[in-house]
N, C-alpha and C positions, 0 to 999 in steps of 0.2 A: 279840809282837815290836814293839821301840818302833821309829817313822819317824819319824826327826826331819827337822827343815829343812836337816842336813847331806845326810843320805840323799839328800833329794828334791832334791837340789842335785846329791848325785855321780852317783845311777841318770836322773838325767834326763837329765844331760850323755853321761851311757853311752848313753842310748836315740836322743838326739841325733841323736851321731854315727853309730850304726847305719843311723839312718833317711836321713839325710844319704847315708851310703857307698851304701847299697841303693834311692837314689830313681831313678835313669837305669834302674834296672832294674825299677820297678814302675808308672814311666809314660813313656812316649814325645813327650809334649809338648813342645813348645819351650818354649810359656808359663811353665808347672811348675817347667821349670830354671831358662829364667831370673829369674820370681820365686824363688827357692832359694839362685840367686847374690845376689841383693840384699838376700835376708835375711841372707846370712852377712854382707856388706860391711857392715851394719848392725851384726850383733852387734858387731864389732870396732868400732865407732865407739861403741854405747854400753859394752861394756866399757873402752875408754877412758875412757868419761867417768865410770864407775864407780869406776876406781880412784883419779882424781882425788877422789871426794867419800870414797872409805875412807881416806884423809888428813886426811879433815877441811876441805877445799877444798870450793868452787862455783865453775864457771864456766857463763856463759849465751849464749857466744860460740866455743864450741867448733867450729862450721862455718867459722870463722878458719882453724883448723889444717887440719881436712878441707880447705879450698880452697886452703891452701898445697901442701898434698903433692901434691896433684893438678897444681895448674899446674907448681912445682918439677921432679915426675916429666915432664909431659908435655913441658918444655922444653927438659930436660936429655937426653930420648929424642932430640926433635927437632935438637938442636946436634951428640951425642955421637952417636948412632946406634946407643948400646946397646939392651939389649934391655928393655923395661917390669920383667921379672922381676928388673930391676937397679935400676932405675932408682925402682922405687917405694919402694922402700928408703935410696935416697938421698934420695930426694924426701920422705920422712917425716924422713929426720934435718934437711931443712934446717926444717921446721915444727917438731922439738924446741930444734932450735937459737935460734929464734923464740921459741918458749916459754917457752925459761931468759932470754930478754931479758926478754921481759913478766914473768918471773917474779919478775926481779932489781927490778925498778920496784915493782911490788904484791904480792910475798907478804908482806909482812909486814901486810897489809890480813886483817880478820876476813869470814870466813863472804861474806855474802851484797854488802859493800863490794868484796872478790875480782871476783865474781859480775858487779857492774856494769862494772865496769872492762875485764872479759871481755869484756861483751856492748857496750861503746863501740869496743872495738878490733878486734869483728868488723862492726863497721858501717865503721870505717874501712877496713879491708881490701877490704872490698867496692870501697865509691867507689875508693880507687887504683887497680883494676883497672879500673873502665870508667872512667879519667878519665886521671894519670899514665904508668899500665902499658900503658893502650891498645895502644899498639904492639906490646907483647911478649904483652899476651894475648890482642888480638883484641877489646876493649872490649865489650860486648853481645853483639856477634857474637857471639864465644867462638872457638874455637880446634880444628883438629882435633889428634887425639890417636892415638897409634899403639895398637890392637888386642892387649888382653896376650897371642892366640892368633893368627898370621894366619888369615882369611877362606878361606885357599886352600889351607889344609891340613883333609885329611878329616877329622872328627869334630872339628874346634876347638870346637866348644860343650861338650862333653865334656870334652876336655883343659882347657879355661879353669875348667873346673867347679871338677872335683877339683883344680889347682891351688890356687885360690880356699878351697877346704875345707879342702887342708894349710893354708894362711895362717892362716886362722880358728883351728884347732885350734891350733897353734902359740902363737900370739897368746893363747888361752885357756891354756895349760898353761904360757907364761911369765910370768903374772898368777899365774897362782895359785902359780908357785912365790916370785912377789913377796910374796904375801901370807903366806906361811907361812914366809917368811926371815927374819932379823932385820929387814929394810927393814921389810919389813910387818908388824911387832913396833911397831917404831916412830913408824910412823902410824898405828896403833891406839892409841899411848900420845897422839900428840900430839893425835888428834883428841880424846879421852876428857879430860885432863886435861893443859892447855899447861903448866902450871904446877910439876906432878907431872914432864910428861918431863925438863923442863930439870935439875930438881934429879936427875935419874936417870942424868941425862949427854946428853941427847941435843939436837942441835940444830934446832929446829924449823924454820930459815931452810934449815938444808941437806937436812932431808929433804922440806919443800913443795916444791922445786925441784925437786928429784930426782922428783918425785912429778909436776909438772908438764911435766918434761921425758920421760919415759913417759909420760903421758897424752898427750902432743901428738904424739909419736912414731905413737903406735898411730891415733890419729886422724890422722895425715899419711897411712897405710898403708890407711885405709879410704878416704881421696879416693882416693887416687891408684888403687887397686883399680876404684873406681867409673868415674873417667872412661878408665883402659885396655880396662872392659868395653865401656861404648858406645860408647868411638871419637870423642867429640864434647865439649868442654867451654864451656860457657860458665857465667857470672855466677849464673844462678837456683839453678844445682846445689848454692853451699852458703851460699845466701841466709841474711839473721840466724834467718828462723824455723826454718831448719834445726836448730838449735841446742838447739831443744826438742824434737827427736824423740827421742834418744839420754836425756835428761833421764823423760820418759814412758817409754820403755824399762825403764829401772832402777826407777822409782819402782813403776810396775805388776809387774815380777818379780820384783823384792827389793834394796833398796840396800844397797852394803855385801855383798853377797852373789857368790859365782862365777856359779852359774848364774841368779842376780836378770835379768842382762841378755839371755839366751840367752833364757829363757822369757817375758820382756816383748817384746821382739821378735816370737819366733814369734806369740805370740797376738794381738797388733794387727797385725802384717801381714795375718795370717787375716782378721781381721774389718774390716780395712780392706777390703782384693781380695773381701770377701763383699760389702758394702755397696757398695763399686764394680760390683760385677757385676750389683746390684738396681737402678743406676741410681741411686740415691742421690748427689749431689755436694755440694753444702755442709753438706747434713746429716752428713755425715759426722765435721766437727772437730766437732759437737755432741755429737753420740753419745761419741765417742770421749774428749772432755771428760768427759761425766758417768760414763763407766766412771774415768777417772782418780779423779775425786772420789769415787765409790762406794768404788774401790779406795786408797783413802786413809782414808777412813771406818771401813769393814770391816774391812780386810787391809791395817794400817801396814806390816805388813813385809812383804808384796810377797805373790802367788803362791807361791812356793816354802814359804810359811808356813801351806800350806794343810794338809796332814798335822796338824801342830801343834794348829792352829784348831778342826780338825775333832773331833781326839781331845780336847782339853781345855774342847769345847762338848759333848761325849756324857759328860766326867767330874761337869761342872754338871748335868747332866737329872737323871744316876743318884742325884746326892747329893740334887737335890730330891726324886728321888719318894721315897730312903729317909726324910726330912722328914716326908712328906705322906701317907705310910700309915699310918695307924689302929693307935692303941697296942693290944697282945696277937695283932698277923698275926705 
């Protein structure tokens, strides 16, 4: 039976979600969940910036967006008095809206020119908020932020849980029906060959946008997720080097791929909370650099290509020892 990288892509997201739905019930931890939750706010932040690069895009300043939805969400809670589960969604649309602005400036910028420009305007966003914004967000300080589950309802860590998992899943199952639509037809055309879409009919100015303004979207949805979970925002949370987690994410589980994000996440959070737990502290971006490199070296197409790898490194052995055994066996 072949396993290809699709397989190992759908049965993982199946096994995922399983393990996901069945985790409150096979440990009782706080810690557990709450690392659980932060992995999923994760996923969504690097599936965002996955679908961004399945365009044929980079950006290096994607914690722009994340800290817009979040402040956005928690401002709009704050004035409006609705509820976070409203509010993070508005708060993501005004970072898409943000987005088609930046987008309208520099998409027509190639690959990694994109890239920089991304990552100047999330250094700018930053300073406005401790400097400009001060007032409205609290400068350094940061700002509190209302709770996506109140404190004072029984089992809120649970309800915020599986809340938090619908989002996730949601967020995964509307990517990929992006991907397998004509949209996502057509940023596979334009990343492949710009040249080839346009004479095919398609416009690459309007599908980068499009492209950029989902990806910011979904990255507005994982700030704002993030800081209704703790309750507290301030400035570090989506600091410029934020920007390169979501980036490591994809590249380690597969870019370009559904589940590439889902499985780079899970497994550097593991091994991050392991080396945290051994007392390990700066060592830590060390390590986790030379797995990226390794995993770059090894495995260009992420984790998920490991099935692939594995079968077509045991179809080389077979062919050499047929090679290497003795003419008349």
């Amino acid at each position: 039976m072949r396993f290809t990288r699709d397989d190992m892509g759908k049965y993982g997201i199946i096994a995922a979600v399983a393990l996901a739905l069945a985790l409150p019930f096979l440990s009782d931890s706080m810690f557990i969940l709450n690392l659980f939750v932060l992995m999923l706010i994760f996923i969504i932040f690097a599936s965002a910036w996955n679908l961004l690069a399945y365009s044929g895009q980079g950006s290096l300043g994607h914690a722009a967006f994340f800290g817009i939805g979040a402040y956005a969400s928690t401002l709009i809670a704050a004035q409006s008095g609705l509820s976070p589960f409203i509010t993070i969604f508005l708060g993501a649309a005004v970072a898409a809206f943000i987005g088609v602005l930046i987008g309208l400036t520099c998409v027509r910028l190639k690959e990694w020119f994109l890239a920089m420009v991304t990552f100047g305007f999330a250094i700018i966003v930053q300073t406005l908020t401790v400097s400009v914004l001060a007032p409205l967000t609290g400068g350094w300080d940061g700002i509190a932020s209302a709770r996506l589950v109140s404190p004072a309802i029984s089992g809120y860590q649970l309800i915020e849980y599986y809340a938090i998992l619908v989002i996730t899943i949601a967020s995964i199952a509307a990517i990929w029906y992006v991907m397998k639509s004509k949209v996502g037809l057509a940023f596979l055309a334009i990343r492949e060959n710009e040249l080839e879409a346009r004479a095919a009919g398609i416009d690459p100015v309007r599908y980068r946008l499009l492209a950029f303004a989902l990806s910011a979207y979904l990255a507005g949805v994982a700030g704002a997720l993030q800081i209704h979970h703790i309750g507290y925002l301030t400035p570090e949370l989506y600091g410029v080097e934020n920007s390169f987690w979501p980036i490591t994410y994809v590249i380690l589980g597969g870019l370009g791929t559904l589940a590439g994000p889902v499985v780079g996440t899970v497994v550097l959070t593991i091994i991050w909370e392991g080396l945290k737990a051994t007392g390990i502290t700066f060592g830590r971006y060390v390590i986790i650099g030379v797995i990226l490199i390794l995993a770059i070296i090894f495995l260009p197409r992420g984790l998920v290509s490991l099935p692939e790898e594995a079968r077509e490194w045991i179809r080389r052995r077979r062919r050499q020892e047929v090679r290497t055994e003795p003419a008349g066996n």
